[in-house]
SETI-713576 format. One record per residue (C-alpha): residue in one letter; chain; z, x, y. Coordinates in Angstrom, 3 decimals. Example, Ala and Ser with C-alpha at 12.3 -4.5 7.8 and 13.67 -1.06 7.14 Angstrom:
! residues 2
> r,c,z,x,y
> A,A,7.800,12.300,-4.500
> S,A,7.140,13.670,-1.060
END
This chain:
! residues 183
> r,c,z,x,y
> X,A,35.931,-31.845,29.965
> X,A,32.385,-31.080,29.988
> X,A,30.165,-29.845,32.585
> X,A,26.667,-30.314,32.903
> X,A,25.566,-27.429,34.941
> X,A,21.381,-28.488,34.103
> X,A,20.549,-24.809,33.442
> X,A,17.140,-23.615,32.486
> X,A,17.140,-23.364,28.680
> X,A,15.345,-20.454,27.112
> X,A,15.666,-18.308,30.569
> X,A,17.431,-15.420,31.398
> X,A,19.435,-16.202,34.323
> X,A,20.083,-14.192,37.001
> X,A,23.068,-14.551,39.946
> X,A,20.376,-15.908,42.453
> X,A,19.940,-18.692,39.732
> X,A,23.661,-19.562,39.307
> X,A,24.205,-19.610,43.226
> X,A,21.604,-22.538,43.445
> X,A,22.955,-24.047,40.676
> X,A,26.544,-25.453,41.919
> X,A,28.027,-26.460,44.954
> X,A,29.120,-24.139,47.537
> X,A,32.912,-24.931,46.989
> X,A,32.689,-23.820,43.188
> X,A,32.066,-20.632,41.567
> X,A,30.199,-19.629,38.210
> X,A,30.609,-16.050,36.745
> X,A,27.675,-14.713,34.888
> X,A,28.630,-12.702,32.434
> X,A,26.227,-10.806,29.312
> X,A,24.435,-14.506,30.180
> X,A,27.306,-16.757,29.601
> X,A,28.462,-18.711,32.449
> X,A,32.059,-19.206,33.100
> X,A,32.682,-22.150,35.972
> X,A,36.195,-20.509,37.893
> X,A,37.497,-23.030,40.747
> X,A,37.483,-20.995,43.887
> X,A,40.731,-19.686,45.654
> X,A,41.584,-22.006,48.605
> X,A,42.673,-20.508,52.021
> X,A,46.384,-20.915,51.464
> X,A,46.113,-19.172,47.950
> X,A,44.385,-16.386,49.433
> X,A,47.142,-16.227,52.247
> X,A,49.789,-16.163,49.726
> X,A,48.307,-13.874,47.765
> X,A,47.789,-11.507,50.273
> X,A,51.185,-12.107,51.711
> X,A,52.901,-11.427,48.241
> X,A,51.056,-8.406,47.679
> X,A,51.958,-7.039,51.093
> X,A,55.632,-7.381,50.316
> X,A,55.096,-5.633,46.585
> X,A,53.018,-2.580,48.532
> X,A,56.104,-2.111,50.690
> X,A,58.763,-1.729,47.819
> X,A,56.506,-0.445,45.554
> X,A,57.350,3.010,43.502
> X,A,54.963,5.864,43.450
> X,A,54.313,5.683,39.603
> X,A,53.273,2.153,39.682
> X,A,50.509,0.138,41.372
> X,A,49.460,-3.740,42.392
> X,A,46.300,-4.796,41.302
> X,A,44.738,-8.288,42.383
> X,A,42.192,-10.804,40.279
> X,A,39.629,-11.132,39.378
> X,A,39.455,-8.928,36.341
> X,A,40.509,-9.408,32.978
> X,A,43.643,-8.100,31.243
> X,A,46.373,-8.225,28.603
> X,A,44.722,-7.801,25.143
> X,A,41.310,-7.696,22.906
> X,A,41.791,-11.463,22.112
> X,A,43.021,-12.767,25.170
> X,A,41.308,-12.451,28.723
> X,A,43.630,-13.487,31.803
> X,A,42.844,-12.920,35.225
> X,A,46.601,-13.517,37.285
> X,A,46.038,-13.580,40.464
> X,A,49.050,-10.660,41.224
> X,A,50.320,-7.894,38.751
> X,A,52.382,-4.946,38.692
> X,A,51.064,-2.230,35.685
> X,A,52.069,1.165,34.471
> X,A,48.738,2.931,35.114
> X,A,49.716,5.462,32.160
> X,A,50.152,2.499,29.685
> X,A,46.402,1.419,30.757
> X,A,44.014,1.547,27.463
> X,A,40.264,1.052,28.573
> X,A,38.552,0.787,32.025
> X,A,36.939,-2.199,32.238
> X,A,38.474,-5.160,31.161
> X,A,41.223,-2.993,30.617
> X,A,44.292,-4.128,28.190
> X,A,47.795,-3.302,29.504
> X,A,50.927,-5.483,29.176
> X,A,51.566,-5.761,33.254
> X,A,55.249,-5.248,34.032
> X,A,55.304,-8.229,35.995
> X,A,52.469,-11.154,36.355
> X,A,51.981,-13.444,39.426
> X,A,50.310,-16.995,39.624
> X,A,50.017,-18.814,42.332
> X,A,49.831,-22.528,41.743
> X,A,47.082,-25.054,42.723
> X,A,46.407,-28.225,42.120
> X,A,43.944,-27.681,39.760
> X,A,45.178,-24.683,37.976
> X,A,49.535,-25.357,37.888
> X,A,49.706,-27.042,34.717
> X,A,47.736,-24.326,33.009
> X,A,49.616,-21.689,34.366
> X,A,53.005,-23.023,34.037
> X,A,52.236,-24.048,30.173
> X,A,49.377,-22.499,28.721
> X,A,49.415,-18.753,30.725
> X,A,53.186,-18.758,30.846
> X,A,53.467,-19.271,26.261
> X,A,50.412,-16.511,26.504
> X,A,52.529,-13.661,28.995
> X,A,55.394,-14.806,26.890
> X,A,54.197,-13.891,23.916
> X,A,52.486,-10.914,25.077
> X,A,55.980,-9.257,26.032
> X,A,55.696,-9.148,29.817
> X,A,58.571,-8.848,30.880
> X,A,58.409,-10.655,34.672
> X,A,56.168,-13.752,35.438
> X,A,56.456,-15.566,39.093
> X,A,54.787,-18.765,39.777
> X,A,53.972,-19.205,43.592
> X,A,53.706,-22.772,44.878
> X,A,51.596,-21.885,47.890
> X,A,51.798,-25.156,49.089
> X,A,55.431,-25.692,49.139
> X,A,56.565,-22.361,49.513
> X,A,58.156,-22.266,46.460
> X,A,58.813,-19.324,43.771
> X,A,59.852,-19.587,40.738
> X,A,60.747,-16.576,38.939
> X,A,61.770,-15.790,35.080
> X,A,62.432,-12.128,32.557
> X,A,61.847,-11.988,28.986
> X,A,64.643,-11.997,27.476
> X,A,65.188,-11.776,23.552
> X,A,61.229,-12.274,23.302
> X,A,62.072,-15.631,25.592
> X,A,61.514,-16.438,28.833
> X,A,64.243,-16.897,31.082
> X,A,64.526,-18.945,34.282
> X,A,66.141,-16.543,36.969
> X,A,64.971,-18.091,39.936
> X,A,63.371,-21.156,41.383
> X,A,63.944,-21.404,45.130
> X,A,62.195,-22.964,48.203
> X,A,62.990,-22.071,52.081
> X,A,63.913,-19.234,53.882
> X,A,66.606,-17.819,51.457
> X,A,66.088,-14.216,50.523
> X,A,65.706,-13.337,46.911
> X,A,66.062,-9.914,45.713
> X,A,63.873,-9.433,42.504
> X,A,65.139,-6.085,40.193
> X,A,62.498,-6.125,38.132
> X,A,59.852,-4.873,37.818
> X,A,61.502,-2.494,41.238
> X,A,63.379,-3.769,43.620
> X,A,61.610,-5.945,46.115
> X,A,63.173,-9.109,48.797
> X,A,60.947,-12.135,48.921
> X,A,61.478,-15.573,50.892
> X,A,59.338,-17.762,49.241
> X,A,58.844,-19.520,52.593
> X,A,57.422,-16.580,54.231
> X,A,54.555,-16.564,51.713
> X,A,52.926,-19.932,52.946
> X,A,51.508,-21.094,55.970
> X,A,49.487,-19.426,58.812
END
């Protein structure tokens, strides 16, 4: 897909000209003068995000930390942004982007965004060796939940409602994936 944004050619641009240049709904990133189009979080991703990262702050060892996108992670060719992660701040090479394999990486779904992150992102952690990747469904209030295993990615979880799911990796934390959705 192509997208015309009708920017000024042979202009530097400056963030004042990409916020006139889309619709208040979208957002651009200008970065070094490229512009990256990024769909914008809705209200219930931003409530399960928030939600899910209150839960991993409460279990959460001393020797570890949470971080939250947007910034860019995982390796000199590849720039992700999850939208949850859990990293070993003394396996952290560079400041920023920064390239760490997080321990465990969190997406949550949107329309827009769940194929990519279910195919494309998933193959990508996969290969990448982290070892925990959790797809929230903020919509349906659904987590789905898998651990490399044997350089393969395996299924341990995929659960909707209010039943309580005890994750052991990367520390032990209890979710219900119902909890993480609504008001």
């Amino acid at each position: 897909m192509t997208v015309d944004l009708d920017l000024p050619q042979g202009q530097v641009l400056t963030a004042y000209d990409v916020w006139q240049l889309w619709e208040p709904d979208r957002r651009l990133e200008l970065i070094d003068g490229v512009v990256t189009v990024m769909a914008g979080p809705s209200i219930e991703h931003q409530r399960t995000q928030m939600r899910l990262i209150k839960l991993l702050l409460s279990a959460l060892p001393a020797h570890l930390e949470v971080l939250a996108a947007p910034f860019d992670i995982l390796s000199a060719d590849t720039a992700v942004q999850p939208d949850v992660m859990v990293i070993d701040p003394a396996a952290v090479v560079g400041t920023d982007p920064i390239e760490v394999c997080p321990l465990l990486v969190v997406e949550i779904l949107s329309p827009s965004t769940a194929l990519y992150d279910l195919n494309t992102k998933y193959k990508r952690y996969e290969r990448a060796g982290v070892p925990s990747y959790w797809a929230v469904d903020a919509l349906a209030g659904r987590l789905i939940a898998w651990e490399l295993r044997d350089d393969a990615y395996l299924e341990i979880l995929d659960s909707t409602g209010a039943e309580p799911w005890t994750a052991t990796a990367p520390f032990p934390v209890t979710i219900v994936p119902a909890d993480l959705v609504g008001r």
